[in-house]
N, CA, C and O atoms as CSV, one atom per row, in Angstrom:
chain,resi,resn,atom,element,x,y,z
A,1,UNK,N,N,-22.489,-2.888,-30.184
A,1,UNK,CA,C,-21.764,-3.351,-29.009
A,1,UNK,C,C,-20.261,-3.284,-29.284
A,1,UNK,O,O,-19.897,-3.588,-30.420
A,2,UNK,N,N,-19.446,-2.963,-28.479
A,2,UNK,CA,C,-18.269,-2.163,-28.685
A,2,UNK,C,C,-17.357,-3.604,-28.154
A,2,UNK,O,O,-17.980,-4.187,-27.267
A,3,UNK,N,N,-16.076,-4.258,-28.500
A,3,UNK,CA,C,-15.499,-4.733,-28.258
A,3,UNK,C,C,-14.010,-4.559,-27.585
A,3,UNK,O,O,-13.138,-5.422,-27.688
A,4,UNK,N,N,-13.832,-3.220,-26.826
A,4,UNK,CA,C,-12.638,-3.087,-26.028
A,4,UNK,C,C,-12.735,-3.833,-24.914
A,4,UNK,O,O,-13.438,-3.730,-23.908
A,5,UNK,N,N,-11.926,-4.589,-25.254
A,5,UNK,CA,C,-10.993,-6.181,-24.236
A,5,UNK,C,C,-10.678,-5.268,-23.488
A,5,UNK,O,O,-11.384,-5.099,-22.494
A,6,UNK,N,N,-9.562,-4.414,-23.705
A,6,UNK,CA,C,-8.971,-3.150,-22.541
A,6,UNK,C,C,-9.883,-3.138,-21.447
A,6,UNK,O,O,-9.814,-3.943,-20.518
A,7,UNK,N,N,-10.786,-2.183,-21.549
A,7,UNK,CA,C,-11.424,-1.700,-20.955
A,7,UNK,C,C,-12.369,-2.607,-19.931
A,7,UNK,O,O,-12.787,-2.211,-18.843
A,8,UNK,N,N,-12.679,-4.257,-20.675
A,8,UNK,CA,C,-13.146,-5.245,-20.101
A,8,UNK,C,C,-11.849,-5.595,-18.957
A,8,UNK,O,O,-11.891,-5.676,-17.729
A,9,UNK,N,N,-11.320,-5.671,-19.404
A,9,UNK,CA,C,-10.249,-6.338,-18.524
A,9,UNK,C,C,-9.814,-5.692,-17.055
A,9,UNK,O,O,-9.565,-6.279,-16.003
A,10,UNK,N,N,-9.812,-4.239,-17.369
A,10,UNK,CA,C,-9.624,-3.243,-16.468
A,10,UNK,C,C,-11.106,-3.340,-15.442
A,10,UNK,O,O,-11.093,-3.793,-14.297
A,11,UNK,N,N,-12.098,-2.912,-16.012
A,11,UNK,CA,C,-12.970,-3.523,-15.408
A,11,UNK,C,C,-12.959,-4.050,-14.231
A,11,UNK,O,O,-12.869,-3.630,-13.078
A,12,UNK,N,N,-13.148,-5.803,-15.121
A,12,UNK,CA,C,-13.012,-6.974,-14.274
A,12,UNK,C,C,-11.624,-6.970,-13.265
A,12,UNK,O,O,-11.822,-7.364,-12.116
A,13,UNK,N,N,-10.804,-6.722,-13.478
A,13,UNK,CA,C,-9.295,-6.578,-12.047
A,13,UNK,C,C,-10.424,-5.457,-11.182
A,13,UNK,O,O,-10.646,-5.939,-10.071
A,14,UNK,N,N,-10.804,-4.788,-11.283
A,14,UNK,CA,C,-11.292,-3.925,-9.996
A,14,UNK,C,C,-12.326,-4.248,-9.386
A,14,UNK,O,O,-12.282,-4.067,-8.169
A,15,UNK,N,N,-13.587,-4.817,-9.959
A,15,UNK,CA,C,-14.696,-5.771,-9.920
A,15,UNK,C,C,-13.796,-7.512,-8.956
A,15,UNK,O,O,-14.202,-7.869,-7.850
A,16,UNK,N,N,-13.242,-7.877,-9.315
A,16,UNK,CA,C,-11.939,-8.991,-8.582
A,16,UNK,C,C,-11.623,-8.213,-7.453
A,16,UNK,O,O,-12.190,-8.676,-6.463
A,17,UNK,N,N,-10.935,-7.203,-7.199
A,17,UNK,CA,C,-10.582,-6.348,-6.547
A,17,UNK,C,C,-10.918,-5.880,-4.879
A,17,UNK,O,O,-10.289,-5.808,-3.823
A,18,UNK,N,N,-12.193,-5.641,-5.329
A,18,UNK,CA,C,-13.262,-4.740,-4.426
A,18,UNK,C,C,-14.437,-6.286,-3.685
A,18,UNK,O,O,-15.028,-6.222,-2.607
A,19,UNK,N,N,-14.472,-7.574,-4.708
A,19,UNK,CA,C,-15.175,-8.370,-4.149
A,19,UNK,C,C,-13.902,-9.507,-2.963
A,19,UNK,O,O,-14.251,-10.422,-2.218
A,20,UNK,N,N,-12.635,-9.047,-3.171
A,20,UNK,CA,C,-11.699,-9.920,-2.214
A,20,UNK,C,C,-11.653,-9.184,-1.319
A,20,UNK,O,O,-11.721,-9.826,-0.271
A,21,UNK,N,N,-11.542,-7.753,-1.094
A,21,UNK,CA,C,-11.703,-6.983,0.037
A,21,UNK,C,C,-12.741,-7.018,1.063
A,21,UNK,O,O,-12.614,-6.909,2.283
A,22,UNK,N,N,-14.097,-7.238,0.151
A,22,UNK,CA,C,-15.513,-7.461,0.844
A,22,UNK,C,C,-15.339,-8.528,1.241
A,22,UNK,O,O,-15.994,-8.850,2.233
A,23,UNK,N,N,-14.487,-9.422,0.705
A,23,UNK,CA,C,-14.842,-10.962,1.257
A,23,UNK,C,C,-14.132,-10.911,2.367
A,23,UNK,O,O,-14.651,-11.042,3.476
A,24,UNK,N,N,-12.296,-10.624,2.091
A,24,UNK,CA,C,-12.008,-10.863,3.713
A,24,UNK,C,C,-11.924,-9.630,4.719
A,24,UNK,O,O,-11.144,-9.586,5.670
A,25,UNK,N,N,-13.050,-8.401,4.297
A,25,UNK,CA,C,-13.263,-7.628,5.694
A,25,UNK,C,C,-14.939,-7.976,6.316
A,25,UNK,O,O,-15.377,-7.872,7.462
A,26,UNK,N,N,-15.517,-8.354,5.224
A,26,UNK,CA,C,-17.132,-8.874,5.677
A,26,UNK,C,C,-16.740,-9.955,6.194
A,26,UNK,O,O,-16.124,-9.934,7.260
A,27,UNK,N,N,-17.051,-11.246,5.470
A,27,UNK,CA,C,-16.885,-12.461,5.660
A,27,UNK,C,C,-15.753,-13.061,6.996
A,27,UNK,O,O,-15.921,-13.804,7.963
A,28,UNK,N,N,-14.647,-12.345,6.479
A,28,UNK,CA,C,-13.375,-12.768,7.322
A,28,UNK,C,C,-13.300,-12.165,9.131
A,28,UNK,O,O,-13.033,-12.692,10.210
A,29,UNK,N,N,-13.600,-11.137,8.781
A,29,UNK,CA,C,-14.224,-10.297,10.633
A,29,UNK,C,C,-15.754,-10.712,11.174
A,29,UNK,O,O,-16.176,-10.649,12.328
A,30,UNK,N,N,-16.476,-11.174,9.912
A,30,UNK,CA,C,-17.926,-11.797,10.439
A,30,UNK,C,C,-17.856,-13.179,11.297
A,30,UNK,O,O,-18.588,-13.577,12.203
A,31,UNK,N,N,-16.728,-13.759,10.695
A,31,UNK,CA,C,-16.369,-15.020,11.191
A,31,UNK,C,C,-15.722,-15.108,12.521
A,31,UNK,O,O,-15.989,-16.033,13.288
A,32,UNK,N,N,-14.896,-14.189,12.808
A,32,UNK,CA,C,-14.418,-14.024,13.589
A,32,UNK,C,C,-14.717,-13.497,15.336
A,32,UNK,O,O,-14.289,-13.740,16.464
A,33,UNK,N,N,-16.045,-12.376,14.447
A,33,UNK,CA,C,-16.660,-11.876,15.484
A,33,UNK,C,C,-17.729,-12.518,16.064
A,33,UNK,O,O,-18.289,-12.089,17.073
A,34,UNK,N,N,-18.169,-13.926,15.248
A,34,UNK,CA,C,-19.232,-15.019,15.510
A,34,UNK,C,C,-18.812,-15.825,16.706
A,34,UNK,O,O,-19.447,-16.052,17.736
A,35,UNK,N,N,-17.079,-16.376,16.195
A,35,UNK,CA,C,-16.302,-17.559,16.918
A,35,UNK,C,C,-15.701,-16.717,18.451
A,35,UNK,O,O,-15.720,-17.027,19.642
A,36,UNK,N,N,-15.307,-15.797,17.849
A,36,UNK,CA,C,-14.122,-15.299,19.007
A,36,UNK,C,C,-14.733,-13.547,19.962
A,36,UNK,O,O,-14.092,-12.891,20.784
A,37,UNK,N,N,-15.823,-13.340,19.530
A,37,UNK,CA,C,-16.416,-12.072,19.920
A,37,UNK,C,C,-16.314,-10.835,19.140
A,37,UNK,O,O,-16.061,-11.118,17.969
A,38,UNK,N,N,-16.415,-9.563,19.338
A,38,UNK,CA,C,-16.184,-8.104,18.951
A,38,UNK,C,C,-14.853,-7.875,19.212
A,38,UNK,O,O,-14.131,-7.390,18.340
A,39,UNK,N,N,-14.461,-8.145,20.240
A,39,UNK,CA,C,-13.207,-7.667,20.686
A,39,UNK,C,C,-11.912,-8.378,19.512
A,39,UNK,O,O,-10.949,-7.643,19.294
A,40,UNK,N,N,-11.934,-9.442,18.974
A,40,UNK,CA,C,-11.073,-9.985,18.807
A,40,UNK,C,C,-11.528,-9.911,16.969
A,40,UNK,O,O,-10.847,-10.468,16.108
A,41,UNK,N,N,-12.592,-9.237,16.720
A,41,UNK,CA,C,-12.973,-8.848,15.283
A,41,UNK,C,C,-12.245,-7.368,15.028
A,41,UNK,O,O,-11.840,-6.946,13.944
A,42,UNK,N,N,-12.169,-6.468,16.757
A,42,UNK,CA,C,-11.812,-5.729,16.272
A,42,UNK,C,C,-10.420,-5.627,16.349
A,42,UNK,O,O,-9.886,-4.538,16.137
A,43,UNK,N,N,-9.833,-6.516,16.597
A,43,UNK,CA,C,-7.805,-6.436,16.700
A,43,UNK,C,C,-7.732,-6.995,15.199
A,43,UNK,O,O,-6.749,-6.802,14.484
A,44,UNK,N,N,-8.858,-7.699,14.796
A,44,UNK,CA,C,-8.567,-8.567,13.458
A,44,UNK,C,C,-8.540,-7.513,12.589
A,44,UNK,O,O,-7.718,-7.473,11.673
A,45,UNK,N,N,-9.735,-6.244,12.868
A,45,UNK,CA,C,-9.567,-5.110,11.642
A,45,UNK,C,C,-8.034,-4.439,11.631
A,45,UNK,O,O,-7.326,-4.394,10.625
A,46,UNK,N,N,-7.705,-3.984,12.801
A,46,UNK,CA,C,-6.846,-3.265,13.230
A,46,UNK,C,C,-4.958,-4.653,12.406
A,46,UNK,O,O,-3.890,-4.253,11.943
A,47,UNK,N,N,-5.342,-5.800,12.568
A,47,UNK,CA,C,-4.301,-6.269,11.456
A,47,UNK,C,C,-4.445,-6.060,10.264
A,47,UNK,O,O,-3.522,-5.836,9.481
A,48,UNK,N,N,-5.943,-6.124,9.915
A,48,UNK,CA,C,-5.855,-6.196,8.362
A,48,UNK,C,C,-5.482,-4.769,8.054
A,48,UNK,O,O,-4.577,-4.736,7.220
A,49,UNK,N,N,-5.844,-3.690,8.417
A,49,UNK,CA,C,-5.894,-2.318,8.082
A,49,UNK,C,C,-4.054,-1.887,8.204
A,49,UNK,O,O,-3.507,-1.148,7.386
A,50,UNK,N,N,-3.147,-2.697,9.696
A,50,UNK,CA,C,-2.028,-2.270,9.255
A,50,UNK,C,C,-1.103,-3.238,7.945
A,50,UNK,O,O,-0.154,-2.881,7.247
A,51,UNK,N,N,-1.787,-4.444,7.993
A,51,UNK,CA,C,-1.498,-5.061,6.904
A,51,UNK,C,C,-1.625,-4.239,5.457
A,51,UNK,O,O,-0.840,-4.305,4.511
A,52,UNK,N,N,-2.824,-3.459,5.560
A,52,UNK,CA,C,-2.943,-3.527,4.504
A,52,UNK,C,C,-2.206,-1.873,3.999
A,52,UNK,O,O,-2.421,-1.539,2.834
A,53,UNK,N,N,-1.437,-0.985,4.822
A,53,UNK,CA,C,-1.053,0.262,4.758
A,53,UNK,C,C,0.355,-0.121,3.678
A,53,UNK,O,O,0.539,0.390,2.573
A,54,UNK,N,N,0.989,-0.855,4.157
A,54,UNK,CA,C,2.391,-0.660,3.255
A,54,UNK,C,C,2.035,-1.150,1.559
A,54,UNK,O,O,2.753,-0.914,0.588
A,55,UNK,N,N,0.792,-1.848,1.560
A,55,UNK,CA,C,0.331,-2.476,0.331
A,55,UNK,C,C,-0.130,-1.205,-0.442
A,55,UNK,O,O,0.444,-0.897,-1.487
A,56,UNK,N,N,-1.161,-0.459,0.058
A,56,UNK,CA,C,-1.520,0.789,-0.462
A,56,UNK,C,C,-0.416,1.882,-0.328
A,56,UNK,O,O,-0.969,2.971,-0.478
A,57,UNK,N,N,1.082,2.054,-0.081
A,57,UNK,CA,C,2.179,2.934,0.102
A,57,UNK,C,C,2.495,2.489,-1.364
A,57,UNK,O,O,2.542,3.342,-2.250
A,58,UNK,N,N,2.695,1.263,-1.613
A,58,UNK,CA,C,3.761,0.968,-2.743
A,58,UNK,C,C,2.842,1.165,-3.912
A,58,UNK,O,O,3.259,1.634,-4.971
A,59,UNK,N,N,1.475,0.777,-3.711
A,59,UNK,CA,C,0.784,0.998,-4.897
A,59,UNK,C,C,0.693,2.332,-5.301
A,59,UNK,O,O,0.909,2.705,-6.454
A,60,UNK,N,N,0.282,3.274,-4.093
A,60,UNK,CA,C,0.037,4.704,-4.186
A,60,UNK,C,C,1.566,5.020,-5.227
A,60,UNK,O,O,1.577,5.659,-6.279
A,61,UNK,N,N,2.677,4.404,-4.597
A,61,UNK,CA,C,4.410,4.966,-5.534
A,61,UNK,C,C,4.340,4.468,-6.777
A,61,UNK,O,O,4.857,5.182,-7.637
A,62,UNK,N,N,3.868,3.480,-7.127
A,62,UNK,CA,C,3.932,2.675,-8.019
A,62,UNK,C,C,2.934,3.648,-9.123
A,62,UNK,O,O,3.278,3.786,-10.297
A,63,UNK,N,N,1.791,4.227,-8.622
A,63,UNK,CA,C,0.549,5.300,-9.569
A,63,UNK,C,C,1.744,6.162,-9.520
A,63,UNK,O,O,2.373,6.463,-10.534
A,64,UNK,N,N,1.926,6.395,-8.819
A,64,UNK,CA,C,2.551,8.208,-9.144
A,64,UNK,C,C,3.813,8.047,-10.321
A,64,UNK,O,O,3.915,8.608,-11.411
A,65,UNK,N,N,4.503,7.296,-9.815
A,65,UNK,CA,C,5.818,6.554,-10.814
A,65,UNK,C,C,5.318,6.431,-12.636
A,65,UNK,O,O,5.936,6.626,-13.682
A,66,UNK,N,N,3.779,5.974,-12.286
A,66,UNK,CA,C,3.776,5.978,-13.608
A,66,UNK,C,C,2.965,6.876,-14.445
A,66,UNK,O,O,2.704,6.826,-15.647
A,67,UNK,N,N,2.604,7.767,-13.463
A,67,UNK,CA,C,1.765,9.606,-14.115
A,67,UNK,C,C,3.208,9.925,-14.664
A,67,UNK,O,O,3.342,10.062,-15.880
A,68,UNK,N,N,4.484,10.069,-13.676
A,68,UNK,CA,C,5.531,10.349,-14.102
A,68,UNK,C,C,5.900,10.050,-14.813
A,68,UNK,O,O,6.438,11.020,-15.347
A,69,UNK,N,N,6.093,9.003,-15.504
A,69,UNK,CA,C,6.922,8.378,-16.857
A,69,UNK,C,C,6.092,8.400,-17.727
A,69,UNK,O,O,6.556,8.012,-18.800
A,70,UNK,N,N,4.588,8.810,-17.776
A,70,UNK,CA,C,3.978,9.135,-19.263
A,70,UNK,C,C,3.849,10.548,-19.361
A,70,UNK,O,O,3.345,10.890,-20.431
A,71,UNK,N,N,4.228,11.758,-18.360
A,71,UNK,CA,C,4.312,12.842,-17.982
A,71,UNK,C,C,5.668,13.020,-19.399
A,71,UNK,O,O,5.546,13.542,-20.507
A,72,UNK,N,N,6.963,12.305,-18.718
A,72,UNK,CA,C,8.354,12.623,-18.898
A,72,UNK,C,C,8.379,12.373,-20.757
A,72,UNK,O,O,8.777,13.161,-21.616
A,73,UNK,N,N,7.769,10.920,-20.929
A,73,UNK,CA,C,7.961,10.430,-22.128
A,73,UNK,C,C,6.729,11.330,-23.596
A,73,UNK,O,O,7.051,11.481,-24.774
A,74,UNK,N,N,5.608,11.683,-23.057
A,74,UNK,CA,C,5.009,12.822,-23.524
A,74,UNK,C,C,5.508,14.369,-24.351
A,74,UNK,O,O,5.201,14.924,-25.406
A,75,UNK,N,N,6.211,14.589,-23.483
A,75,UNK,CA,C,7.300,15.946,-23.857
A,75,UNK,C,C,8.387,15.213,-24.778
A,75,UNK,O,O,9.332,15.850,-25.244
């Protein structure tokens, strides 16, 4: 049995990750679409999704930024 923490750790942040997303697009639009109808589950997607565009812009810059600087520092 192999003991890379690394690799545990990395892991678990994406496993964290992928179960907060499920929670507030399942859970959080399930709730919504229970209390307040379809209609108002689906303006709720339509926030979370533009909510969630500038979050995935900076992250997407933030990956590339750093292909680049192990690209640059490599050579």
């Amino acid at each position: 049995m192999s003991r890379d923490l690394k690799k545990y750790t990395s892991q678990t942040n994406v496993q964290l990750i992928i179960g907060g997303f499920v929670l507030l697009f399942v859970v959080g639009l399930g709730l919504i679409a229970i209390f307040y109808g379809t209609g108002a589950a689906l303006v709720g997607l339509l926030c979370l999704v533009g909510g969630l565009v500038p979050i995935g812009l900076v992250a997407l810059f933030l990956f590339g930024l750093d292909i680049f600087v192990k690209k640059i520092n490599k050579d």
